[in-house]
PAKOLLUM-366368 format. One record per residue (C-alpha): x, y, z; residue in three letters. Coordinates in steps of 0.05 Angstrom, whole numbers, plus 5000, padded with zeros to 4 digits. Layout:
XYZALA...
//
This chain:
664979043186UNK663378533233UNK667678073270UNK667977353245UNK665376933294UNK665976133309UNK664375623360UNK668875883417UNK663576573416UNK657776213414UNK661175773476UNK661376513506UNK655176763494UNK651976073528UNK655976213591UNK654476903595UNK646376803577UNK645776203624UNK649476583688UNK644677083675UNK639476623678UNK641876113726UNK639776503787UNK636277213763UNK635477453837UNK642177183857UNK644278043861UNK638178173903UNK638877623946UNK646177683956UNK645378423976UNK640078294031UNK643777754061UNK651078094057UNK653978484124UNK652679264109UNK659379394135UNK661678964082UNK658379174016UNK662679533979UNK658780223979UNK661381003929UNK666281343978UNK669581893935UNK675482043995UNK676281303973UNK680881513910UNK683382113943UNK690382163981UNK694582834021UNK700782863975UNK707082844005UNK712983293993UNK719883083985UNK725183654005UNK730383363979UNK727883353905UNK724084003905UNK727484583870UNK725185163920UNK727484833975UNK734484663951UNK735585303928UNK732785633989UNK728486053941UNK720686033913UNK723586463856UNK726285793826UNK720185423818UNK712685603856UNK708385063808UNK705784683857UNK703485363888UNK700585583839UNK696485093812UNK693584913882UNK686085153887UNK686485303963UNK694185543967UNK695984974018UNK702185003996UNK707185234049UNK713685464034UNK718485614102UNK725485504123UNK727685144072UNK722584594065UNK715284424045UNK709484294082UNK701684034056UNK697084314101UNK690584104129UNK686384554085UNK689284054021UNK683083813986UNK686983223958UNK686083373887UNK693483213875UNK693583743820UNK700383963858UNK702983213839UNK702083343764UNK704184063770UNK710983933793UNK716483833743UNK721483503794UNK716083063806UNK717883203898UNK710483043909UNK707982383917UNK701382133915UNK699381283919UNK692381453879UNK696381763816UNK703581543817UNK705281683743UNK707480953718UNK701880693768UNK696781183731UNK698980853667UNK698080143688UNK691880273706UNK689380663634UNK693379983606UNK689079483638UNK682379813621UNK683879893553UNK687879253540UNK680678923576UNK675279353545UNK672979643478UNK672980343511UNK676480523572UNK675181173607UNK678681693657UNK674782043696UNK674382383764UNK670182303827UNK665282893813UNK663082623738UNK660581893763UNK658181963838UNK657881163841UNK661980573839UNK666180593776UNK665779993730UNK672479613712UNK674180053654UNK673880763682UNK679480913710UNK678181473772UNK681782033797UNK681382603845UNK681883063781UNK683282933710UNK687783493707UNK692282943755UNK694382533692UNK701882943665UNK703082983592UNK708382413588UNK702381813621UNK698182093556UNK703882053504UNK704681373527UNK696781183522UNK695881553460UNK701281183424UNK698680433430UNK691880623453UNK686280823405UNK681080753459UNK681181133509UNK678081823533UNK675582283573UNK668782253619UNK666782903643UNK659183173640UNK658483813621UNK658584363668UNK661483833717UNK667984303717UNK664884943725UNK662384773786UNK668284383816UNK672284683875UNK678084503845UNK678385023797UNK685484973769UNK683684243744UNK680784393680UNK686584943664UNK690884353678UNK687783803636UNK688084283577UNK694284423578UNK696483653589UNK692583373533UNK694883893489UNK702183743494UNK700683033493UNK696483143423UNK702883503397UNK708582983425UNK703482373399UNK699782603332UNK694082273364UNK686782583402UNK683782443466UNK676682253452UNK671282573508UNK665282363529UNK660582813561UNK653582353573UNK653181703614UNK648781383566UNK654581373506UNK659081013554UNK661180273526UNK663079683576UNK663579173528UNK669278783538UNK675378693485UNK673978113442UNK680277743440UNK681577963513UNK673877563527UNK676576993486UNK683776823519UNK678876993597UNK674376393581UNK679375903548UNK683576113610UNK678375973657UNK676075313616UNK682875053619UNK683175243698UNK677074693694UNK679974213660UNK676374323591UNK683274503560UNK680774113488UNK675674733475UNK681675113460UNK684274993392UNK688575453358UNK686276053331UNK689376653295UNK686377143346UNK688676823399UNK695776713370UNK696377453375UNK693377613440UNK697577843496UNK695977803565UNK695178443604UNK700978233654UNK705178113593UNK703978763569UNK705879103638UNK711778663640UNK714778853572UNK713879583599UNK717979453664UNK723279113627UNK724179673575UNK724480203636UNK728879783672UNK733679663613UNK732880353584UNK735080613662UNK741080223669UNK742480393591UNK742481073606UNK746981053681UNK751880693636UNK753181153583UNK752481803626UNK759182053670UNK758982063742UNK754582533775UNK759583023806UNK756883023873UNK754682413923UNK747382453903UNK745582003847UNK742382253780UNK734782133777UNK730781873711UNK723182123734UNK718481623722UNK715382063673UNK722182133628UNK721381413638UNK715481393601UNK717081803550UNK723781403531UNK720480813534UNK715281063485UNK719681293432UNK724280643435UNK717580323413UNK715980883374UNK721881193353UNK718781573290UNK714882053347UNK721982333360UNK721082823309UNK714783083335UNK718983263403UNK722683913410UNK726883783470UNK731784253494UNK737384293551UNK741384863583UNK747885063552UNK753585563586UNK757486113557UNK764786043593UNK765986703590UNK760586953639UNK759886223680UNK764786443755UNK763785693764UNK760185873824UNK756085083811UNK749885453837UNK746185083769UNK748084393801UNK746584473869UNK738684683851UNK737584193789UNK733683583822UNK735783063780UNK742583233774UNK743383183699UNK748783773707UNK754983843722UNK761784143722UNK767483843702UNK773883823737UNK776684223671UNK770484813693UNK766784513628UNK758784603645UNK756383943620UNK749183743615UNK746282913609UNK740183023565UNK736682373582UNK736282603657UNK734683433642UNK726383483654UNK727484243629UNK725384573696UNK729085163682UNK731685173751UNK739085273732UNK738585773683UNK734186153744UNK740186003790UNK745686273753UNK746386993780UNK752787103714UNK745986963669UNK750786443635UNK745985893614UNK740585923557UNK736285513528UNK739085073467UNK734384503422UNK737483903399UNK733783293364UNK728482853399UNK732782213369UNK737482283423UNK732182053471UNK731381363425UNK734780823468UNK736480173425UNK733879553457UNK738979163462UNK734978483479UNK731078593413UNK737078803371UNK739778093391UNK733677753390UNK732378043318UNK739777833306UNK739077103331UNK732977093285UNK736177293226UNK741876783247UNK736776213255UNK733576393189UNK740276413148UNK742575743177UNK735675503155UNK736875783085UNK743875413083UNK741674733108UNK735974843050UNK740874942996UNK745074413018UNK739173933030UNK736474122950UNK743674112929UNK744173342960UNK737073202926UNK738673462860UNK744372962860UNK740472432883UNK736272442830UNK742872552787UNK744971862806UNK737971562802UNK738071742730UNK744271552713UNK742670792737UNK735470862689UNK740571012641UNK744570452641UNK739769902651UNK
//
């Protein structure tokens, strides 16, 4: 059905017809008269970056052994990966796909172009602008990408946790990729990778990627409400301010940066939530929340009804073959385990990203896997547990002073009748 519209889109449509009609060459002229070395020309190397590696966080390198974890090997189309003496090196053969970035469950590599929360902002903004919002990499378009398409080095680049995320407030968003555009890509882990990302997202979210594999389907329409609160923002910015009169719409319109905002404020709370109710980390390094398990938590604390879809699981000992040897926490790299002054192996689920490193470690084979329930990932939000509790506060005072203000009417008119009475 289609969208009711009013004065305010007919405003819109003027604008937009008469800008487009104000100055029809205005495109043409301005690219003739601009500097070539300023116009803004495709450069794919543009959205590409070397990774870094971080020794301290990688798995291999802390436990002095490739047997512990070799992902970021593996996945890398032209093996420049370089493992030696205990640390990590990116050669110069790296085609910058970042595939190793997305590949890596300790999260030791680094890349600007698709930092994991960064990655989601960016999917955010399209789709909180746009009807449709695409990702897509550097092969499938060959140009300069318009505001919703969101471009990578590789699709296979965005992890399973950024798509949970997406998929669980999102509705439109997908994949670009031509077809064929894979089979001819250098990069030939990338599609293996995407696969298996979406997938687990799908699972974790209930939801489907959609994919779009011609140009000509693409949509760049922009979100309606989002094209609304742009031109009463920009009319106000002019000092036409009356044109905006309340609207329903509107009312329930949020602004990108709000959105963004909300994020950062449930990561940051659902972080310190976490440090407070976890023990001390039993050595000087501090435990590490991934921005990925970030993303995750912060998801199900909006969506707390996905927990059942997860089916986490965390390392647990048997005492009788663990020599306390503490190999398992010197190699896990967010150091979500410990032991215990008492020789108790203990484990902070909120902080294990189920590398598997310690149960590789542990030469006494003491640790296996054991599942527990997704809820225990469900942080309460403690500002909206008060806010919901000052609310329901405010609205039983109001119900009091309602009583009391019918109770003082009814006896108003008590009085008032009496006096009719006795005149």
């Amino acid at each position: 059905m289609a969208e009711k519209r009013d004065l305010l889109d007919e405003l819109i449509d003027i604008k937009n017809d008469w800008q487009s009609l104000s100055n029809p060459v205005e495109d043409i002229t301005n690219a003739l008269a601009a500097n070539p070395e300023e116009v803004e020309t495709w450069n794919p190397s543009d959205y590409k970056d070397r990774p870094r590696a971080n020794v301290n966080s990688c798995i291999a390198c802390q436990g002095k052994s490739t047997k512990l974890c070799h992902a970021c090997a593996d996945v890398c189309p032209v093996k420049a990966i370089d493992f030696s003496e205990g640390s990590i090196e990116v050669l110069d053969s790296c085609r910058k796909c970042g595939l190793c970035v997305t590949a890596c469950p300790a999260g030791s590599f680094t890349s600007p172009q698709i930092n994991p929360r960064r990655l989601y902002e960016r999917i955010v903004r399209a789709a909180s602008a746009y009807e449709h919002a695409y990702v897509t990499c550097t092969r499938a378009i060959g140009r300069m990408p318009q505001e919703n398409e969101v471009v990578l080095p590789c699709i296979g680049d965005v992890p399973a946790e950024v798509w949970f995320a997406i998929l669980a407030d999102y509705k439109n968003v997908s994949v670009y990729l031509p077809l064929g555009i894979c089979d001819r890509c250098r990069n030939t882990t990338g599609e293996e990778m995407l696969g298996t990302q979406i997938e687990l997202a799908e699972q974790l979210s209930g939801k489907g990627i959609g994919l779009e594999v011609d140009e000509m389907d693409l949509d760049y329409t922009k979100n309606h409400d989002f094209e609304r609160k742009e031109f009463l923002e920009s009319m106000s910015k002019q000092g036409m301010a009356a044109i905006s009169v309340a609207n329903p719409a509107l009312a329930a319109a949020r602004t990108i940066k709000q959105k963004l905002d909300e994020n950062t404020r449930r990561i940051n709370a659902i972080t310190h939530a976490v440090e407070g109710g976890a023990a001390p980390a039993p050595t000087q390094r501090r435990r590490v929340l991934t921005q990925r398990r970030q993303l995750v938590m912060t998801t199900l604390q909006r969506h707390p009804k996905l927990a059942v879809r997860l089916s986490p699981q965390r390392p647990t000992c048997d005492p009788e073959r663990c020599n306390l040897c503490g190999d398992c926490v010197d190699v896990c790299p967010t150091r979500a385990c410990e032991l215990a002054e008492n020789g108790i192996f203990k484990v902070e689920s909120a902080y294990c990203i189920e590398c598997g490193a310690c149960l590789k470690a542990c030469g006494e084979h003491a640790l296996t896997w054991e599942k527990y329930e997704g809820a225990e990932l469900v942080v309460p939000d403690k500002e909206e547990v008060e806010r919901k509790k000052r609310q329901a506060e405010q609205k039983a005072e109001m119900e009091k002073l309602k009583k009391q203000g019918m109770a003082q009417l009814r006896r108003g008119l008590g009085i008032l009748e009496k006096l009719d009475t006795d005149n």
